[in-house]
N, C-alpha and C positions, 0 to 999 in steps of 0.2 A: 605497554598501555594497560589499564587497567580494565577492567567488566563486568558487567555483576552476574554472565553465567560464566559457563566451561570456557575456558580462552578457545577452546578447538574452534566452536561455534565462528567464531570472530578472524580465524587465520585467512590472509586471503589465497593463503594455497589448500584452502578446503572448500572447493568447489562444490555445489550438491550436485551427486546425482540424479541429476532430474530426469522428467522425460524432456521438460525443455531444452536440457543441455544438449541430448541424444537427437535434436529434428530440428534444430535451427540451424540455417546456414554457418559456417565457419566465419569469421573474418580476423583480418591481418591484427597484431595485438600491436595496443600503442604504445609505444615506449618508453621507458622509466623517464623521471627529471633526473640529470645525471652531470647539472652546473647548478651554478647561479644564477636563478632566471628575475626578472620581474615583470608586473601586467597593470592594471588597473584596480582590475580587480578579479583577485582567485577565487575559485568554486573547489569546496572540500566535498567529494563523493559525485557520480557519474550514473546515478539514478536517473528515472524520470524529473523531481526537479531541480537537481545541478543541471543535468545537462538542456531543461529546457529553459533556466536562468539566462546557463551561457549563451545558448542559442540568440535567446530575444537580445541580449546587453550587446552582444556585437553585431546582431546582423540587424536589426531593426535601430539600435539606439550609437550604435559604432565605438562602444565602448573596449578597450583589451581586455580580452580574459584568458585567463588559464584554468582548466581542470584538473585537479588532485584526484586521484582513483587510487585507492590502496592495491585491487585486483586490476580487473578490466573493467568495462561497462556492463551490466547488468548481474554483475557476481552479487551483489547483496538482494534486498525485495524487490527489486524490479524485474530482475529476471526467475527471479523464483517464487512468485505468488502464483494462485487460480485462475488470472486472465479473467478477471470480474471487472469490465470497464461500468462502473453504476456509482451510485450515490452511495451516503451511508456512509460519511468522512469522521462524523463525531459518535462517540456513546453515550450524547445525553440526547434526550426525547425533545420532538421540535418543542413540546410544552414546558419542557425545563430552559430550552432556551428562550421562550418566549419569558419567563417568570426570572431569568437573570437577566436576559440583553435587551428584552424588550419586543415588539410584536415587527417592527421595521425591520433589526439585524435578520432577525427569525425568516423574514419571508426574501433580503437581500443571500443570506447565506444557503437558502433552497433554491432559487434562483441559480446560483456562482454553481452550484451542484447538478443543474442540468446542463448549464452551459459547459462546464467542463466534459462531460459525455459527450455535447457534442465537440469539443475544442478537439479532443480526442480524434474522433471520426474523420475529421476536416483533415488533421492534420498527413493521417493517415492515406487518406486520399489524395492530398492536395503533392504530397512531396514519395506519392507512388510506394509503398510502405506495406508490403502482404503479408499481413501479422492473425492469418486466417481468423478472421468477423465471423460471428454465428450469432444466431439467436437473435431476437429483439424482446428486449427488458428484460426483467427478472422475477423472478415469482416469489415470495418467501411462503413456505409452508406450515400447516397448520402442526406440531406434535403432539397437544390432546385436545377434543373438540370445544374445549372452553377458549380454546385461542380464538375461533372462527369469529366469536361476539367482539374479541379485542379488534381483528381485521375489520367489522363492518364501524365499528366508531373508528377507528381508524382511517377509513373511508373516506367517512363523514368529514371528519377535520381534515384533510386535505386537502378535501372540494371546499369546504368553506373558509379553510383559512389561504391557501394559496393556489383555487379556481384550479387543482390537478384531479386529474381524472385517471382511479387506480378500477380495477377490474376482479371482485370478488367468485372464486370458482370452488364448487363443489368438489367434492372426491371424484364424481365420476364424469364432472368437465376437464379436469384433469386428464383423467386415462383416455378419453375421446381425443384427448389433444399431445398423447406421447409423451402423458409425464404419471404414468400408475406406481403410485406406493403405496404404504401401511398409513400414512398420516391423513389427516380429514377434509383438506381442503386447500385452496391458497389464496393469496392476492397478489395480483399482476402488477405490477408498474411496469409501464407502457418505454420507460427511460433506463439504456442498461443494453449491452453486447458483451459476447465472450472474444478473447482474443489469445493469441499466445504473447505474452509478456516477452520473454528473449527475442523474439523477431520483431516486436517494435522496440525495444533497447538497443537492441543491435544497429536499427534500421536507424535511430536517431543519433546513435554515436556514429554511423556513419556520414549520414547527413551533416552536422558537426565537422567532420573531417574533409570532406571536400568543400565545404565551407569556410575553411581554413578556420576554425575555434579548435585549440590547441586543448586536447586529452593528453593529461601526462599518466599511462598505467604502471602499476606495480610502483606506488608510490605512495605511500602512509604516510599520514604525516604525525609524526612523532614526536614533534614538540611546536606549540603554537606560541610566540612572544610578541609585545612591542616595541616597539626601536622608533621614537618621538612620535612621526604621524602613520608610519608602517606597520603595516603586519609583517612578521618575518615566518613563514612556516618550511621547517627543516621536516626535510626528509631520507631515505638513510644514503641518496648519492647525490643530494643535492638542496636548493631552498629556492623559494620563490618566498620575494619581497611584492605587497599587493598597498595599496590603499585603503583598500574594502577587502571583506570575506565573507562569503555566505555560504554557511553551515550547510549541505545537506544529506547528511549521512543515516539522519531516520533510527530506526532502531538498533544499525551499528553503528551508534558513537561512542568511543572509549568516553570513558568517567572521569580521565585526567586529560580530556583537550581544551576543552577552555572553560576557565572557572563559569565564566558567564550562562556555561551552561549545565553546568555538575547540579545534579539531585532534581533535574525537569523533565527529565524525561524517562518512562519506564518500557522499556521491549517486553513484548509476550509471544510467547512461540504460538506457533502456526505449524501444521502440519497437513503432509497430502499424500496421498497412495494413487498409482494410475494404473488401471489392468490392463492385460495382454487387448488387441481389438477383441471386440463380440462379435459373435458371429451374429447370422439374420436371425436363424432361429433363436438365439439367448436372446437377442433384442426383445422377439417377437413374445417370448416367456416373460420376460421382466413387465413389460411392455413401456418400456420406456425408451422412444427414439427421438426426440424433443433436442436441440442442440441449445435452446433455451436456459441460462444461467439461474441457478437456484438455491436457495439456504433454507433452513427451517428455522423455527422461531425461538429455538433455545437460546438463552443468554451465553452461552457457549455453546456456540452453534455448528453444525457442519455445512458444508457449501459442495454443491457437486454438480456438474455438469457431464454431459455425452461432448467430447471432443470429434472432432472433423473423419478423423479416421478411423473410427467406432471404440476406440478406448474412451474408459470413464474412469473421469476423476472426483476422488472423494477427498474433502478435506474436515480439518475440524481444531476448534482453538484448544486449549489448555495444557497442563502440565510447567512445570518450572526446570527443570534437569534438563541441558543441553549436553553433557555427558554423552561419550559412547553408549552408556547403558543406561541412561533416560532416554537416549532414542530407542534402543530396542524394545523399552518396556513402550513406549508411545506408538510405535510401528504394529505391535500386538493391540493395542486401548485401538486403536484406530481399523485396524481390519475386524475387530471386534466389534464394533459400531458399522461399520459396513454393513457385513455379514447381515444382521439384526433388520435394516433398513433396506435389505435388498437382496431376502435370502435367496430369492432365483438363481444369484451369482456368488451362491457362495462359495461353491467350486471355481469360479475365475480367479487364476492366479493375478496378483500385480505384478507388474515389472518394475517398479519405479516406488520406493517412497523416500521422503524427502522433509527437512524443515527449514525454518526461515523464523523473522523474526516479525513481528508488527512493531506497531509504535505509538505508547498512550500519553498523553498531558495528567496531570494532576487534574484539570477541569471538565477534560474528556473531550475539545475538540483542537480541531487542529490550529498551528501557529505560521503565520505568515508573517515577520516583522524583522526588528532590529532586535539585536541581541545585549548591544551594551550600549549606556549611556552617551557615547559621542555618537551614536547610528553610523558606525564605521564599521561594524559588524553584523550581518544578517542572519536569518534562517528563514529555512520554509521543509517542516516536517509533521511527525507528528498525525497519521492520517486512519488510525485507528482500525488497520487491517483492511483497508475499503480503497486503496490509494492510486490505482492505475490511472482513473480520472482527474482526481483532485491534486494528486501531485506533480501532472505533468500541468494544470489550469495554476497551478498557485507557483512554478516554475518561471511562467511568461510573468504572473502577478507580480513576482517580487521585484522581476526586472524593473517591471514600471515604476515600484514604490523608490528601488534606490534613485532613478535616472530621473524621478517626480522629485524626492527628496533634493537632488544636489543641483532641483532648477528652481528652488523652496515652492514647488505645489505640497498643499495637504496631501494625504493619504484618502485614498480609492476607496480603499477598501472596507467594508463595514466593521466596526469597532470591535466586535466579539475574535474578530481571527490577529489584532496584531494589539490585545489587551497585555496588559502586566503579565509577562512571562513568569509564572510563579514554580516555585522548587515546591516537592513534596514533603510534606511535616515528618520531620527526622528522617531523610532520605536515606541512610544506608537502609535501613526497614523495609523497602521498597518490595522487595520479594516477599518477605512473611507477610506483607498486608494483602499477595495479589495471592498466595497461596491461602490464606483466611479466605479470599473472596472468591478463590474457584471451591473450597468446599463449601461455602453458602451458597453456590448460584448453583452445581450438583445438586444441592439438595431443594433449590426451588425449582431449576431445569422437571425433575422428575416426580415432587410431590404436592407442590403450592400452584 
């Protein structure tokens, strides 16, 4: 298969060392496809939204399905993101979306983006699932004090475009509240929990399994074709023949699995560091014990949160090098940023760092649709480093759109998430245009 980084990145016998890998329960590994199988319809990847596709299409709508997983369930972004369940799916500004889709999609797709936080929650509870919750909302912080004016119009348009009520705080409403840093201030959205990602991955491929929806792992699928009205997807001890297929593999999809989606999709790495626990006193020195989910307001931004059992995780976007030694140079770029942000600890060793991949559109938000012309092909990816909510809400979506589709209802969904799936303007380029545009946002991150 092909990639556009380091193949290592992509093996799925390259597990990241996480902390999540290190504190989640164990579970039984499902077993390769190892015949000829057939279903209804197949799900390629075992993420949050494969496996909540699969979920809805058989247990709510009684459809067969089987699940493709190259690893096991949660080896790619689902089990290895910051456990940010919150909004923030696309990277264009609600005002850009309001000025292409219009003022209706704009306030339907804010909307889809609270209700998934809560789809999340519900789901969590509803099917017993202790994926340790923390925190209520998320704060995005100020990095120099000219952001504070962008926060209060920000505010502003919120409350008057879609009647949300966000919560503007000082520096020192902040430290009153167990979140003291170097930056100036923040604002609250009220919408937004931390969670550990691998125990609800886990928790839903298991659910899945005693459900009887059929996970095939250690199964890549390595060649996708058609055979009249069939998908055939070969895998290396077996194939399943489906009707339907929905894509969702997110920022690990090989470049050569289905033309229909070659040069649409661009991966950006993601990176996270997690330290030894803090003791009372380091706490009490940083002064940060807030279990509240948080980023600041760089265009490459970091995200970090105080975890349950007093380790803190620090994350941050950029870099292009999945390499052996682009990680080590990004493991340094990133305790480097720590440090800086939170010198009280700068003596706290980490235990744990680790990368992953996100997943951008050419138009910047995410895609819930069909993938080829006969709509016998799906996907639902795409979610812009923000995905633990939106991809397990557009998971059940999809369901509904094919099982709406093959009863001829229209489409649910508002027109911005299952538009013209467009490829990027001369896509092998894809990385010099994103490497152009982390040295531009570096230099407005810090000087503009």
């Amino acid at each position: 298969m092909k990639y556009l980084y380091h193949p290592e990145a992509f093996s799925p016998s390259n597990w990241a060392k996480s902390y999540w890998m290190d504190s989640a329960p164990e579970i039984a590994p499902f077993p390769a496809l190892d015949k000829d199988d057939s279903c209804e319809i197949a799900v390629i990847g075992s993420g949050y939204s494969g496996m909540m596709a699969a979920y809805h299409l058989q247990q709510r709508h009684g459809v067969e399905v089987r699940v493709l997983e190259a690893a096991q369930p949660g080896w790619g972004a689902s089990g290895r993101n910051g456990g940010f369940c919150c909004m923030g799916a696309a990277k264009l500004s609600y005002q850009q979306i309001i000025g292409r889709y219009g003022l209706d999609n704009a306030r339907a797709f804010f909307q889809i983006q609270k209700e998934s936080v809560a789809f999340v929650g519900s789901f969590l509870d509803e099917h017993q699932i202790a994926a340790d919750q923390t925190g209520q909302g998320e704060i995005s912080l100020a990095h120099k004090a000219s952001i504070m004016e962008d926060f209060r119009r920000e505010q502003n348009f919120l409350r008057s475009t879609f009647t949300h009520e966000t919560h503007l705080l000082t520096a020192d409403q902040l430290k009153e509240q167990g979140l003291k840093s170097s930056l100036f201030g923040g604002l609250h959205n009220p919408v937004g929990f931390g969670l550990h990602p691998l125990k609800y991955a886990r928790g839903l491929a298991e659910e899945l399994r005693q459900k009887n929806v059929k996970i095939y792992g250690d199964s890549p699928v390595l060649r996708w074709r058609r055979d009249g009205k069939y998908h055939i997807l070969q895998t290396p001890n077996g194939s399943l023949k489906a009707t339907q297929v929905v894509l969702a593999t997110n920022g690990y999809t090989p470049e050569d699995l289905s033309e229909d989606a070659r040069g649409k999709l661009l991966p950006a790495l993601s990176s996270i560091l997690v330290t030894r626990p803090l003791s009372e006193i380091e706490i009490k020195q940083q002064g940060w014990h807030s279990t509240t989910t948080v980023y600041d307001s760089r265009i490459l931004l970091h995200y970090f949160r105080l975890l349950p059992d007093g380790r803190f995780l620090f994350g941050g976007r950029g870099g292009t090098d999945a390499s052996p030694e682009g990680r080590q140079a990004a493991e340094k770029h990133l305790r480097y940023d720590f440090e800086k942000m939170f010198p009280e600890w700068a003596s706290v060793e980490h235990t744990h760092f680790w990368q992953g991949f996100v997943c951008l559109t050419n138009d910047l938000i995410p895609y819930i649709g069909p993938l080829n012309m006969d709509r016998s092909a799906w996907a639902a990816l795409a979610y812009h480093g923000n995905g633990v909510a939106m991809a397990s809400w557009a998971g059940q979506a999809l369901a509904d759109e094919i099982v709406g589709k093959d009863k001829g209802r229209s489409s649910a969904l508002p027109a911005m998430l299952n538009r013209n799936f467009s490829r990027f303007p001369l896509p092998p380029l894809r990385l010099a245009y994103l490497k152009a545009a982390y040295l531009y946002y570096q230099l407005k991150d810090e000087w503009f």
